[in-house]
DOTI-172477 format. One record per residue: residue in one letter; x, y, z of N, C-alpha, C, O, CB in turn. Coordinates in nm, 2 decimals. Glycine has a CB too. Example, Ala and Ser with C-alpha at 12.3 -4.5 7.8 and 13.67 -1.06 7.14 Angstrom:
<nodes>
[node a, [1.32, -0.57, 0.78], [1.23, -0.45, 0.78], [1.32, -0.33, 0.78], [1.42, -0.33, 0.85], [1.13, -0.45, 0.90]]
[node s, [1.28, -0.22, 0.71], [1.37, -0.11, 0.71], [1.29, 0.00, 0.79], [1.34, 0.11, 0.80], [1.41, -0.06, 0.57]]
</nodes>
This chain:
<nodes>
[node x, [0.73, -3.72, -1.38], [0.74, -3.63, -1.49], [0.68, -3.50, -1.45], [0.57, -3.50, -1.39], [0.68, -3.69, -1.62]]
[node x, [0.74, -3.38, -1.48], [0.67, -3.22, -1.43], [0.66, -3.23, -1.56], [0.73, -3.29, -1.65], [0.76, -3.06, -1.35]]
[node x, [0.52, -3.15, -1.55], [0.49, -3.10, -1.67], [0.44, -2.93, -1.61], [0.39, -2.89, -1.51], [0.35, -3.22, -1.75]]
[node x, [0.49, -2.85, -1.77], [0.49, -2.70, -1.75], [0.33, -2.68, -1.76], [0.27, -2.75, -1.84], [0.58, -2.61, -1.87]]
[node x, [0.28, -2.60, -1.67], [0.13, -2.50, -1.66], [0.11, -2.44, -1.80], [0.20, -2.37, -1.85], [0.14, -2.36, -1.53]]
[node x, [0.01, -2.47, -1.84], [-0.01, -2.43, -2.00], [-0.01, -2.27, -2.03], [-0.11, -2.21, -1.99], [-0.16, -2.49, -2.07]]
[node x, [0.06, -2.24, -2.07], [0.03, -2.09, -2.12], [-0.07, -1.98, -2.13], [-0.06, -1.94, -2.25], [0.04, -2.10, -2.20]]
[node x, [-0.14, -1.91, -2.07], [-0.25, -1.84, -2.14], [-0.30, -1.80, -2.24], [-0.22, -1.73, -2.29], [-0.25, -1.76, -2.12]]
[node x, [-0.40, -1.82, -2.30], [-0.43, -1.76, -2.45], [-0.51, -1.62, -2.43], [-0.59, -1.60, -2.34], [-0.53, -1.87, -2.54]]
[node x, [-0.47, -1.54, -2.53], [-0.55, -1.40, -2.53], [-0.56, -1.42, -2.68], [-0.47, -1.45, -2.76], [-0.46, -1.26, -2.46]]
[node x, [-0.70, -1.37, -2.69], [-0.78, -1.36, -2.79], [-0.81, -1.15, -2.80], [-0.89, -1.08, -2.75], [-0.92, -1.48, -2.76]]
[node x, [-0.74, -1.13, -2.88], [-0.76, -0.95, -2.87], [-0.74, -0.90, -2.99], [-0.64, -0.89, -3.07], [-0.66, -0.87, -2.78]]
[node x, [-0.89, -0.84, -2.99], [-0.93, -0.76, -3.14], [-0.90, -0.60, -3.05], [-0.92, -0.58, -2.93], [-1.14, -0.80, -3.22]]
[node x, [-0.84, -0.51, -3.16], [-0.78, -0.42, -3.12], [-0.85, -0.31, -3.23], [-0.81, -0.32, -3.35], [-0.61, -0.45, -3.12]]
[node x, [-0.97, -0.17, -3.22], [-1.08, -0.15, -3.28], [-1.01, 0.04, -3.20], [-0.99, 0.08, -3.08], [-1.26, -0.26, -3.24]]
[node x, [-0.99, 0.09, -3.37], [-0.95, 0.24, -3.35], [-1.07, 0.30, -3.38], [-1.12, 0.25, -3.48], [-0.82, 0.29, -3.45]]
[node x, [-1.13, 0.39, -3.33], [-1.27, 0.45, -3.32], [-1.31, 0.58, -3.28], [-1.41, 0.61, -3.23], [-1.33, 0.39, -3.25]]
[node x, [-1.13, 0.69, -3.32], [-1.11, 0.76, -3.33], [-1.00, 0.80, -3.42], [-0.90, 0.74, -3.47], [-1.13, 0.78, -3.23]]
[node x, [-1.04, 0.94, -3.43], [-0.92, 1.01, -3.51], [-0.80, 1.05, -3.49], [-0.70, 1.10, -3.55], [-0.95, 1.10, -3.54]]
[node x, [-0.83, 1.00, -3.37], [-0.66, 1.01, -3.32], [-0.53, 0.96, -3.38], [-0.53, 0.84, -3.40], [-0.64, 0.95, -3.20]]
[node x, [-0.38, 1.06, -3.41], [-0.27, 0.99, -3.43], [-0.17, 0.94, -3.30], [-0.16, 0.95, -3.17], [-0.22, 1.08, -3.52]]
[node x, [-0.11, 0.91, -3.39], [0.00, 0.84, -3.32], [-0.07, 0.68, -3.14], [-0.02, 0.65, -3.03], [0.11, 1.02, -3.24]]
[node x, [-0.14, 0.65, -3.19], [-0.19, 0.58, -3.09], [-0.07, 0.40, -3.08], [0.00, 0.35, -3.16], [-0.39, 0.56, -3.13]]
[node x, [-0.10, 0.36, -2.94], [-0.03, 0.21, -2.97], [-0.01, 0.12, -3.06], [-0.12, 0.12, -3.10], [-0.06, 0.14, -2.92]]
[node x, [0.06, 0.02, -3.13], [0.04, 0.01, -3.23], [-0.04, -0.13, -3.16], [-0.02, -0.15, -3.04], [0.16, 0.01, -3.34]]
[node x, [-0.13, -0.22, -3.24], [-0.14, -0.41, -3.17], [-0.08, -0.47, -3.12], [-0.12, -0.55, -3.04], [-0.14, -0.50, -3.23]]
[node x, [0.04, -0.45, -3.16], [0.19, -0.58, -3.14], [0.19, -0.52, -2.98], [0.20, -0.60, -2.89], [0.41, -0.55, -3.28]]
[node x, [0.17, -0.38, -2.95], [0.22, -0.29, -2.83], [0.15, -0.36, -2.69], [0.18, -0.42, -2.59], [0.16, -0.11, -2.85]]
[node x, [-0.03, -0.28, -2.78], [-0.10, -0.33, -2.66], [-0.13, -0.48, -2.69], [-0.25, -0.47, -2.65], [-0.24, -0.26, -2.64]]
[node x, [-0.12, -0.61, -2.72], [-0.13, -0.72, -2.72], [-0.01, -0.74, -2.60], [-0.03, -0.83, -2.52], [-0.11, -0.77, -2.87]]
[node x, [0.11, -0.68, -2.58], [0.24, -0.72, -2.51], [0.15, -0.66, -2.37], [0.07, -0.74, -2.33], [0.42, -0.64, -2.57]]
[node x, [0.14, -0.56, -2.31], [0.08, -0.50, -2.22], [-0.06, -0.57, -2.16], [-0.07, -0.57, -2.04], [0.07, -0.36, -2.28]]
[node x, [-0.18, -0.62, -2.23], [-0.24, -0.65, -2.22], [-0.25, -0.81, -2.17], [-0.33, -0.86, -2.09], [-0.26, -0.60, -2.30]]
[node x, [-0.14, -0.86, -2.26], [-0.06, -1.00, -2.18], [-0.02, -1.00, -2.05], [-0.08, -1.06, -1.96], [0.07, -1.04, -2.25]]
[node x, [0.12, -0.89, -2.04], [0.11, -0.86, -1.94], [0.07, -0.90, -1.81], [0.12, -0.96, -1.72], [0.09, -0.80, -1.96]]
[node x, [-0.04, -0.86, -1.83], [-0.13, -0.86, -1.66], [-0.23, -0.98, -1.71], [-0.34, -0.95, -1.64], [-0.25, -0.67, -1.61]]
[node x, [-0.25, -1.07, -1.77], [-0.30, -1.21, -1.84], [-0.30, -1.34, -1.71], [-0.20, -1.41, -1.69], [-0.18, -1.26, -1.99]]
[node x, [-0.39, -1.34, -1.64], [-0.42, -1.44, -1.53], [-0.49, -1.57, -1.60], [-0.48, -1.69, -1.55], [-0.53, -1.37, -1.42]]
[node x, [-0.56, -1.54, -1.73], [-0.65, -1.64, -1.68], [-0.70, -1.66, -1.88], [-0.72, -1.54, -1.92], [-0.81, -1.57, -1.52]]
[node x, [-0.71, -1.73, -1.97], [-0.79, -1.72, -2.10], [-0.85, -1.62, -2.12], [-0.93, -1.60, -2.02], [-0.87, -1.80, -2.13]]
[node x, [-0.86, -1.53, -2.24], [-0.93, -1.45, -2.24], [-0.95, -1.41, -2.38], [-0.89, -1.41, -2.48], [-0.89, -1.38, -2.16]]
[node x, [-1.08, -1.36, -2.35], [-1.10, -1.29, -2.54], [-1.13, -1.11, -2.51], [-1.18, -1.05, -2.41], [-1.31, -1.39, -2.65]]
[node x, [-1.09, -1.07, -2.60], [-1.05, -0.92, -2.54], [-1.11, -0.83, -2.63], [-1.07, -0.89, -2.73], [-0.89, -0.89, -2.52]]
[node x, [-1.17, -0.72, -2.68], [-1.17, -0.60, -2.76], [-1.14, -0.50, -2.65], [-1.18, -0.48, -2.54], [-1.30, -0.56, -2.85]]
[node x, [-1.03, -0.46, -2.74], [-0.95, -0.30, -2.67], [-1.02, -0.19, -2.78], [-0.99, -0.18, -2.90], [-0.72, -0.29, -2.69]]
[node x, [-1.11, -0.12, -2.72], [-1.15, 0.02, -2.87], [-1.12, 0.14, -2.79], [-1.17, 0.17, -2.68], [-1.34, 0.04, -2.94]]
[node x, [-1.01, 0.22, -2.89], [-1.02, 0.38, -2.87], [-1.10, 0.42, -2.88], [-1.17, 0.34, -2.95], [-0.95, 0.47, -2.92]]
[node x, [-1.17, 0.55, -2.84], [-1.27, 0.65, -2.91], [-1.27, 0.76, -2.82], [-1.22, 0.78, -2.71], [-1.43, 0.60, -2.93]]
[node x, [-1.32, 0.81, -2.89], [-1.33, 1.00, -2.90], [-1.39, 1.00, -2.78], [-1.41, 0.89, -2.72], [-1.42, 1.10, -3.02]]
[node x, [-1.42, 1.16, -2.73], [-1.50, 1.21, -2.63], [-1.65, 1.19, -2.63], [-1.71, 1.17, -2.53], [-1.47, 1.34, -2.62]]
[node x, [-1.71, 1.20, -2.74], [-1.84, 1.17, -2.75], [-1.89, 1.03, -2.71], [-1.98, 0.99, -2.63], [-1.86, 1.19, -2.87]]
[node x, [-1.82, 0.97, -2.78], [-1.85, 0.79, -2.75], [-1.82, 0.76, -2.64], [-1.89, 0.67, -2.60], [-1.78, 0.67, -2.83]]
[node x, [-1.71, 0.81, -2.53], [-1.65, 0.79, -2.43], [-1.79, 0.83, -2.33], [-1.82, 0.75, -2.25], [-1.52, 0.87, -2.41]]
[node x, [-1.83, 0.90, -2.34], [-1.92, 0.98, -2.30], [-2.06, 0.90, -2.25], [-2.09, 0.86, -2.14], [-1.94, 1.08, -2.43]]
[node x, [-2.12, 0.90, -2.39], [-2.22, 0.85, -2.40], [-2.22, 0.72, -2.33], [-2.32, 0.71, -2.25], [-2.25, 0.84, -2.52]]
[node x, [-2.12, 0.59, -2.34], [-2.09, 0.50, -2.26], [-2.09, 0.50, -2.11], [-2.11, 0.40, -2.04], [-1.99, 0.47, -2.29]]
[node x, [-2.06, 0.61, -2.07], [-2.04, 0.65, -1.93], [-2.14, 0.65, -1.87], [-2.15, 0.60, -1.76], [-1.99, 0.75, -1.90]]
[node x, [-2.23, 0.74, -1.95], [-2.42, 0.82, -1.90], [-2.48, 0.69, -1.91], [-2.57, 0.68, -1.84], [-2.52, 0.96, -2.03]]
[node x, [-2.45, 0.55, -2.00], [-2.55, 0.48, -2.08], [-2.52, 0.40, -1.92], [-2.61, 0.37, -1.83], [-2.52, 0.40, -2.27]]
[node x, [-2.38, 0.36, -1.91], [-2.37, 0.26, -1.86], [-2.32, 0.26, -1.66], [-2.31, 0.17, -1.57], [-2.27, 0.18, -1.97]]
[node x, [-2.30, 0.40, -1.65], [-2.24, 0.41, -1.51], [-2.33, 0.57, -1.45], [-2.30, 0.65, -1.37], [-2.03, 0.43, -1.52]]
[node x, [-2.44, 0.57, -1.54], [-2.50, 0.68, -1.47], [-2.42, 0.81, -1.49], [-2.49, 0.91, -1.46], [-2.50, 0.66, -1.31]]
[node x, [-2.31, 0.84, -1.54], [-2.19, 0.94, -1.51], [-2.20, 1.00, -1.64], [-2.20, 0.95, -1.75], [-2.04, 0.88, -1.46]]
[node x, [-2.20, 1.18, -1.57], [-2.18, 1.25, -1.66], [-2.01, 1.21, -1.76], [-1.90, 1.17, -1.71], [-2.19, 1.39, -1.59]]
[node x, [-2.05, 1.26, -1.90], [-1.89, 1.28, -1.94], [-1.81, 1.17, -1.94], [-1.83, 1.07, -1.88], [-1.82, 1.38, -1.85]]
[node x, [-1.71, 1.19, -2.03], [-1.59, 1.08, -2.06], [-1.56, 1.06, -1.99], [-1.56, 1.15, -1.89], [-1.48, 1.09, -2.13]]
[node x, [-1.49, 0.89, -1.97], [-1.37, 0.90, -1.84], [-1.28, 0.82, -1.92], [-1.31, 0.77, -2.02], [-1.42, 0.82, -1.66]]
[node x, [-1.17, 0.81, -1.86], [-1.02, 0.71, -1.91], [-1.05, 0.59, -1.95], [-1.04, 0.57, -2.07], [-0.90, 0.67, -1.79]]
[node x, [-1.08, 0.53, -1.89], [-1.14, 0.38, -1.91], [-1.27, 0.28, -1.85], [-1.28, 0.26, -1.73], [-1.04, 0.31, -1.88]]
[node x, [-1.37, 0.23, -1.96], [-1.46, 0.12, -1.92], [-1.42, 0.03, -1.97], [-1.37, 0.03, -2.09], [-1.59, 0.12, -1.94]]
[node x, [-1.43, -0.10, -1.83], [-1.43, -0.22, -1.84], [-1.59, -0.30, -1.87], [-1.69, -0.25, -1.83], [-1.35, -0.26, -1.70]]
[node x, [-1.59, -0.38, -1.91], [-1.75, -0.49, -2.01], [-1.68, -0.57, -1.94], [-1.57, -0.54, -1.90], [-1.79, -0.53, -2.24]]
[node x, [-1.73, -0.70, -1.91], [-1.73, -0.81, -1.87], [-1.82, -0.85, -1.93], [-1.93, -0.78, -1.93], [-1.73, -0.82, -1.75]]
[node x, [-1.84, -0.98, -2.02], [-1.92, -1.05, -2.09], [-1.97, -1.19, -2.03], [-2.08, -1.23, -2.01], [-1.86, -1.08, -2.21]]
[node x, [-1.86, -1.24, -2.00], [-1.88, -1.37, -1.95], [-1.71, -1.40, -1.85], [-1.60, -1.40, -1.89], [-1.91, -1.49, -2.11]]
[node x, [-1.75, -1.41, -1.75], [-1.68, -1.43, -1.61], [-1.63, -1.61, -1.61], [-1.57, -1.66, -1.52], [-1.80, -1.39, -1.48]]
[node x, [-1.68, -1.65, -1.70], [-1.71, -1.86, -1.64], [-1.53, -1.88, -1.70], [-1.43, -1.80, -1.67], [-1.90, -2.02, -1.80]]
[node x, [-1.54, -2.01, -1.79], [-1.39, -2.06, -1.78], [-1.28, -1.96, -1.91], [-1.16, -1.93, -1.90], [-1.39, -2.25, -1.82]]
[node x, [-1.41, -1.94, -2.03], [-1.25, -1.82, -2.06], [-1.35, -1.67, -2.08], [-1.44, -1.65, -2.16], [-1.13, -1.87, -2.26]]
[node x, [-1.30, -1.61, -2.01], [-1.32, -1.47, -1.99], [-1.36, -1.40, -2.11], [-1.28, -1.41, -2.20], [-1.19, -1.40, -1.94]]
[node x, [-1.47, -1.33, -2.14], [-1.45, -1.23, -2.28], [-1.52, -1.08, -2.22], [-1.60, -1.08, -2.13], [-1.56, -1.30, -2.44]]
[node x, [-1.48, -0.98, -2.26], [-1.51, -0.88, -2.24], [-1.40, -0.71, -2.33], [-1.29, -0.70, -2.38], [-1.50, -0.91, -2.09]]
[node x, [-1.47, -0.64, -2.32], [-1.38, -0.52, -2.40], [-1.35, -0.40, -2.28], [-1.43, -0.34, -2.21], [-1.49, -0.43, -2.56]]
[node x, [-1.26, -0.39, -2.29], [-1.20, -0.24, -2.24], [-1.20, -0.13, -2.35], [-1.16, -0.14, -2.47], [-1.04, -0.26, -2.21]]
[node x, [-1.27, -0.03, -2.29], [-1.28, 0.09, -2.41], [-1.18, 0.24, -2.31], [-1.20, 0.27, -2.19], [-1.52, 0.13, -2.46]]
[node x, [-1.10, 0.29, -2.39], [-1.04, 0.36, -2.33], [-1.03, 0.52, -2.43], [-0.96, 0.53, -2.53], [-0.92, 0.28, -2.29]]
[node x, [-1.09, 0.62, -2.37], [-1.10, 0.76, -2.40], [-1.01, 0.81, -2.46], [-0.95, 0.86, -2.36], [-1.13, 0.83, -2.29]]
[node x, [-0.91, 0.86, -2.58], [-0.86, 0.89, -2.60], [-0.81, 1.04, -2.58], [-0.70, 1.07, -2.54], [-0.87, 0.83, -2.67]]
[node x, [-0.89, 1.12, -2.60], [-0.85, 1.28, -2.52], [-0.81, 1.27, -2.42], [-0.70, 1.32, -2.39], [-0.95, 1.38, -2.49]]
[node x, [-0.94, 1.18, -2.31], [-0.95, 1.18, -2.16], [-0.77, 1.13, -2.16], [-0.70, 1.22, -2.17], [-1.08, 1.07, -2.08]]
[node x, [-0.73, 1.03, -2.15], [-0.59, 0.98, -2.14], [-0.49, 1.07, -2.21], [-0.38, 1.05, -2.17], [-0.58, 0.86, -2.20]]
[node x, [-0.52, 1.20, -2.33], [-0.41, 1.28, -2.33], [-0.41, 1.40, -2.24], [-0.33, 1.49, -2.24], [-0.39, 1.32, -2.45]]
[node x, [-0.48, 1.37, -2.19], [-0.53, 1.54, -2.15], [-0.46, 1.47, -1.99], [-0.38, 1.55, -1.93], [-0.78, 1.60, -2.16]]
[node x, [-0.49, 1.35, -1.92], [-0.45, 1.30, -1.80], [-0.32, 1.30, -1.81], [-0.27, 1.38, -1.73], [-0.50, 1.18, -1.77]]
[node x, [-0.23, 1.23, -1.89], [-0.08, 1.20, -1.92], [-0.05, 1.37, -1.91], [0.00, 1.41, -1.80], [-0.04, 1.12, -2.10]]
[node x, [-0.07, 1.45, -2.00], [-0.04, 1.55, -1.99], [-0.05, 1.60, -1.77], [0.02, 1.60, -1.67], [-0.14, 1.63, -2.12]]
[node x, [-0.12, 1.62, -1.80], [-0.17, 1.70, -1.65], [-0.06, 1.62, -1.54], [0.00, 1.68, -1.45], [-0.38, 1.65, -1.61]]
[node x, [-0.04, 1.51, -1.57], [0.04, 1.45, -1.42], [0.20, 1.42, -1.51], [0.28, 1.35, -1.45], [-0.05, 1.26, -1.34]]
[node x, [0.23, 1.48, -1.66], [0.34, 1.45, -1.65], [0.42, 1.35, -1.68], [0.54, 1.35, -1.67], [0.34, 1.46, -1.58]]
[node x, [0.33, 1.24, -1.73], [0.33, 1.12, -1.80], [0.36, 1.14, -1.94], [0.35, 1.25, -1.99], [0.21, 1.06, -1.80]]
[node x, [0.43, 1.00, -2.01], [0.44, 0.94, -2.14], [0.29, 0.94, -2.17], [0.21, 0.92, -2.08], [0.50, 0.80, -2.14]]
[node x, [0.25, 0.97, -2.29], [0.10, 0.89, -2.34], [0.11, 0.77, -2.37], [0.01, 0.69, -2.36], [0.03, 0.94, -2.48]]
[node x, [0.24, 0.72, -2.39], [0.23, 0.54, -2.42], [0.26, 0.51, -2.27], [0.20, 0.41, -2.24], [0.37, 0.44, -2.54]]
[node x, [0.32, 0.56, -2.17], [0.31, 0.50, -2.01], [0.16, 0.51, -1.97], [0.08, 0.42, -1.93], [0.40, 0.60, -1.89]]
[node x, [0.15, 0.59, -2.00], [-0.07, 0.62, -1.93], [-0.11, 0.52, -2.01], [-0.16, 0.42, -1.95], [-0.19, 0.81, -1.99]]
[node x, [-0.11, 0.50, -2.15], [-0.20, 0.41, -2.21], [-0.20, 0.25, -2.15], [-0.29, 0.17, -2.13], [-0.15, 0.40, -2.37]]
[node x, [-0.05, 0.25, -2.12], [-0.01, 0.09, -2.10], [-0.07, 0.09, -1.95], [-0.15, 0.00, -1.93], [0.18, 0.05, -2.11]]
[node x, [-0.05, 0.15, -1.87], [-0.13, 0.20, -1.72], [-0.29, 0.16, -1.71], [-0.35, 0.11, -1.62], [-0.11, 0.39, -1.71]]
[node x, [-0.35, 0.20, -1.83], [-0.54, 0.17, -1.82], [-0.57, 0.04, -1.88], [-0.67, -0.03, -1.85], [-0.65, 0.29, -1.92]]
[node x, [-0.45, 0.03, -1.97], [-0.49, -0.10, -2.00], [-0.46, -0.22, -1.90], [-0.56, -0.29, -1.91], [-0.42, -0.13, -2.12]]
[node x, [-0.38, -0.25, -1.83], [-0.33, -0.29, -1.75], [-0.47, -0.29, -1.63], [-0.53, -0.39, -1.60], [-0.20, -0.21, -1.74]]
[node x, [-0.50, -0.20, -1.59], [-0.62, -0.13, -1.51], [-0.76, -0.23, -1.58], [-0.84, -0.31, -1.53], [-0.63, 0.07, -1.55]]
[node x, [-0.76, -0.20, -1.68], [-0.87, -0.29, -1.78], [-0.90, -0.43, -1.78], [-1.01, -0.49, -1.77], [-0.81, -0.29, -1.91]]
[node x, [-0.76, -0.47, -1.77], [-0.74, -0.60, -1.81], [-0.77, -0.67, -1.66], [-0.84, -0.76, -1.64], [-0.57, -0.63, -1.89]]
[node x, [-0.70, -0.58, -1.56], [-0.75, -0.67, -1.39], [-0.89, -0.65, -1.39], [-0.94, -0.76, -1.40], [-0.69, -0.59, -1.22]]
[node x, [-0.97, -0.57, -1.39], [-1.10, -0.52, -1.43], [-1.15, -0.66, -1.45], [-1.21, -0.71, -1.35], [-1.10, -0.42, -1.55]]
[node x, [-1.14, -0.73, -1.57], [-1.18, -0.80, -1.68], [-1.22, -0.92, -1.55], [-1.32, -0.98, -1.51], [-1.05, -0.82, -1.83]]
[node x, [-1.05, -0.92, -1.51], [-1.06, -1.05, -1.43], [-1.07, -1.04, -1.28], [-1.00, -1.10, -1.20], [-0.94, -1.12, -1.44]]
[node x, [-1.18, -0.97, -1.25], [-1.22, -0.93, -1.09], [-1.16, -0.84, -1.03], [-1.23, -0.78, -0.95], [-1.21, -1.02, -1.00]]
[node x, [-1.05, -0.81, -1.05], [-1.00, -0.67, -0.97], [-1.12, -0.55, -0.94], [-1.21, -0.51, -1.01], [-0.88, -0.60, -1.07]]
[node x, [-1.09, -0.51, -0.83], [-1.19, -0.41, -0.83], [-1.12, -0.30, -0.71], [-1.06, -0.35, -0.61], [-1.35, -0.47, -0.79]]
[node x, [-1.12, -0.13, -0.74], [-1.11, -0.09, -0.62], [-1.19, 0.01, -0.59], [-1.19, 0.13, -0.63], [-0.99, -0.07, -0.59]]
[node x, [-1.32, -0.08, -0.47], [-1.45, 0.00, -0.41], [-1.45, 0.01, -0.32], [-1.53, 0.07, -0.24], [-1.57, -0.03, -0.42]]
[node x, [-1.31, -0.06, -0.29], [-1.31, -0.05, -0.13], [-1.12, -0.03, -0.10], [-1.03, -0.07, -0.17], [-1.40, -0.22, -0.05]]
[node x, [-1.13, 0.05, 0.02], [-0.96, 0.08, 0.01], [-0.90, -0.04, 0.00], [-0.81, -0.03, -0.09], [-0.88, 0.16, 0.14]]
[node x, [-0.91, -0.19, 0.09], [-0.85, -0.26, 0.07], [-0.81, -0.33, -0.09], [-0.69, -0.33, -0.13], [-0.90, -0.32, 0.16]]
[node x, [-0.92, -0.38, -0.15], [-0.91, -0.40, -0.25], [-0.86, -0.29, -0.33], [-0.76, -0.33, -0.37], [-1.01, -0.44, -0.28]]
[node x, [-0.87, -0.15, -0.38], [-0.79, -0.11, -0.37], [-0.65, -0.09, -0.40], [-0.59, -0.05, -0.50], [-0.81, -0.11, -0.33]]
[node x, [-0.61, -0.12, -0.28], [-0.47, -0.13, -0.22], [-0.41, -0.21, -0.32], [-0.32, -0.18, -0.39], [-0.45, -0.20, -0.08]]
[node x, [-0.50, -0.36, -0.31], [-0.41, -0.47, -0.41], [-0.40, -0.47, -0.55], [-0.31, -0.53, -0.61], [-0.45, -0.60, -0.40]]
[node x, [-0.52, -0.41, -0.61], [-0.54, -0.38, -0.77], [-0.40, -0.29, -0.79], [-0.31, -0.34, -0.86], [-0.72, -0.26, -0.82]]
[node x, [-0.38, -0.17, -0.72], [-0.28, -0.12, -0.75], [-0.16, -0.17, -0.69], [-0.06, -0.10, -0.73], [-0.29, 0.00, -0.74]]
[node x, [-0.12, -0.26, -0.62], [0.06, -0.32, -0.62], [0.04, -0.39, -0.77], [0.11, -0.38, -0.86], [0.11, -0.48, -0.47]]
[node x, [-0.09, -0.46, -0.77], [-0.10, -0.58, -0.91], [-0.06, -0.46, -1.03], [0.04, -0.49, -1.09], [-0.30, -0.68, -0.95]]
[node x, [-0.13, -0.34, -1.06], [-0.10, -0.26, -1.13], [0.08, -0.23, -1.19], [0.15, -0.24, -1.29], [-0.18, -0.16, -1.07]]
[node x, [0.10, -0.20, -1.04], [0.29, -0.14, -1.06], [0.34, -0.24, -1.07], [0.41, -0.25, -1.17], [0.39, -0.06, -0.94]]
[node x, [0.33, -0.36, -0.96], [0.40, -0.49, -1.05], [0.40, -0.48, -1.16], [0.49, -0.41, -1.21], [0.35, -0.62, -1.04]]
[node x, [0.30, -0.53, -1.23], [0.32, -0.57, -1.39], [0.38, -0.42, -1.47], [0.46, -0.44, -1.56], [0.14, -0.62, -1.47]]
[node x, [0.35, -0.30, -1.45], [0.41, -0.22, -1.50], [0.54, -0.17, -1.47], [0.58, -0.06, -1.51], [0.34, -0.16, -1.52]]
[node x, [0.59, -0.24, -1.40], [0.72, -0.22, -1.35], [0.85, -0.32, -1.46], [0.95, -0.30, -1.51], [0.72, -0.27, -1.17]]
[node x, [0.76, -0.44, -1.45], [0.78, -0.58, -1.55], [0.83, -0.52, -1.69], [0.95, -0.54, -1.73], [0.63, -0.67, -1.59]]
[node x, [0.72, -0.45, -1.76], [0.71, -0.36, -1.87], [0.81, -0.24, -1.86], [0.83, -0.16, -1.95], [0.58, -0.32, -1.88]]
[node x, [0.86, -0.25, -1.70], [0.97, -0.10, -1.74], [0.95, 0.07, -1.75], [1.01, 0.17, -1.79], [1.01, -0.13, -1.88]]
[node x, [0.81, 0.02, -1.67], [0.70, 0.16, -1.70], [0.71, 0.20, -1.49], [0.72, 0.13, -1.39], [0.44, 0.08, -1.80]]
[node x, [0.70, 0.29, -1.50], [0.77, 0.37, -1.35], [0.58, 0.35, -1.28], [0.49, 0.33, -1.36], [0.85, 0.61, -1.37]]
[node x, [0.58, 0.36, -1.18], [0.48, 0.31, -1.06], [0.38, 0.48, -1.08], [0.41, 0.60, -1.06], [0.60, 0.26, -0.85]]
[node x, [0.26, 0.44, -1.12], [0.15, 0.58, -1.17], [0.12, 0.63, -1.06], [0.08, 0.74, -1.06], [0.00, 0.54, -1.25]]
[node x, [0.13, 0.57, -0.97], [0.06, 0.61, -0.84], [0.19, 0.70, -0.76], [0.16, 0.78, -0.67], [0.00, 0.44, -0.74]]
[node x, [0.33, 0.69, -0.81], [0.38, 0.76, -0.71], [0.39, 0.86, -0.65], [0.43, 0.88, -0.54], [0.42, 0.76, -0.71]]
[node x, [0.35, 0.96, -0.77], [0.30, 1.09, -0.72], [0.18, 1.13, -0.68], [0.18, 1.25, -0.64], [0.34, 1.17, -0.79]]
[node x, [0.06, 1.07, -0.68], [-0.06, 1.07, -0.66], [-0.06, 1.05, -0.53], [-0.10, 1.15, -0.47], [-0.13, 0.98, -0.73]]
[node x, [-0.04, 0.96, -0.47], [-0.03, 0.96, -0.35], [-0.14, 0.83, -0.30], [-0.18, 0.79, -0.19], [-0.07, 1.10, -0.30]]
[node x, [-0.15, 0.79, -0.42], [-0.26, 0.64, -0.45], [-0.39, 0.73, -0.39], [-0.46, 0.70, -0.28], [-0.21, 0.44, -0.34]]
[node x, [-0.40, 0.81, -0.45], [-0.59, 0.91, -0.40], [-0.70, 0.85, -0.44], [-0.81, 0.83, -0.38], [-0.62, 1.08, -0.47]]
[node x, [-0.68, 0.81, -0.56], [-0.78, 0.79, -0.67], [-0.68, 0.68, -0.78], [-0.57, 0.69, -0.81], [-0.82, 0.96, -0.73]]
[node x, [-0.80, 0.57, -0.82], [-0.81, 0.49, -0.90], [-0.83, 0.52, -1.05], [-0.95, 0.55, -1.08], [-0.89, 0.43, -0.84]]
[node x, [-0.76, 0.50, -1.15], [-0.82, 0.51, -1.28], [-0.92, 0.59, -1.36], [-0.91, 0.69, -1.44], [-0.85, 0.43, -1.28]]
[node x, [-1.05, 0.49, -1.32], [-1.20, 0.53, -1.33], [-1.29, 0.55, -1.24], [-1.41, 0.53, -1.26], [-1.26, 0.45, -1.39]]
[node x, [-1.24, 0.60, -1.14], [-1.32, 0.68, -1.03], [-1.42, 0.81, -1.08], [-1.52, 0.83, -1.02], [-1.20, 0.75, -0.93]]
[node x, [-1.40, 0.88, -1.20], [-1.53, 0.98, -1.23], [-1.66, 0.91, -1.24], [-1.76, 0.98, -1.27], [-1.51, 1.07, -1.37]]
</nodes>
């Protein structure tokens, strides 16, 4: 008898924490966030402003100023929990600048977020290298065009 590999569960509270309009709706980033879904997981996705972006950055990476996206990691063991918090200016102001959808960029950090969550890392070119095929794969899946192609894959996400 085959029996099917059980499904993934994602557990995702979805926390607006800015004033921003027109942002993803749940149903959006819950699909995107699945997406790139390796492993059980409990998730908070929170927008926020430049200030809070900010302060998170200085508190938690030393780094001046907002950036696109921080990944939390809570607990690594058998089901994953952790929040992705993602800058809302910073991501219009980026989309804009390279030319992007704001819902392609959004779906792009989340995606970025979510490998994050589950060990991805790129500190080193190789690793790197594979965060972003894993990246365009899945957003290719989703129908969303490869972020890196005009970049020239220089720079990662949350590199500030």
């Amino acid at each position: 008898m085959v029996t099917k590999p059980r499904a993934t569960r994602l557990s995702l509270t979805v926390q607006y924490a800015t004033r921003a309009v027109s942002l993803p709706a749940v149903a959006t980033l819950r699909r995107w966030a699945r997406a790139a879904l390796e492993r059980d997981a409990a998730v908070t996705l929170r927008f926020v402003g430049t200030r809070e972006g900010a302060a998170l950055n200085g508190a938690y990476r030393g780094k001046d100023g907002a950036t696109n996206v921080l990944t939390f990691v809570y607990d690594a063991d058998d089901a994953l929990a952790g929040d992705i918090v993602l800058c809302t200016p910073v991501l219009r102001r980026e989309a804009k600048a390279q030319g992007k959808a704001f819902p392609d960029h959004c779906a792009h950090l989340v995606v970025h977020g979510m490998l994050h969550l589950q060990g991805y890392d790129h500190d080193r070119p190789r690793a790197a290298r594979a965060m972003e095929e894993r990246e365009t794969a899945i957003l290719a899946a989703l129908g969303i065009a490869d972020p890196y192609a005009d970049s020239g894959r220089a720079t990662a996400p949350d590199r500030r």
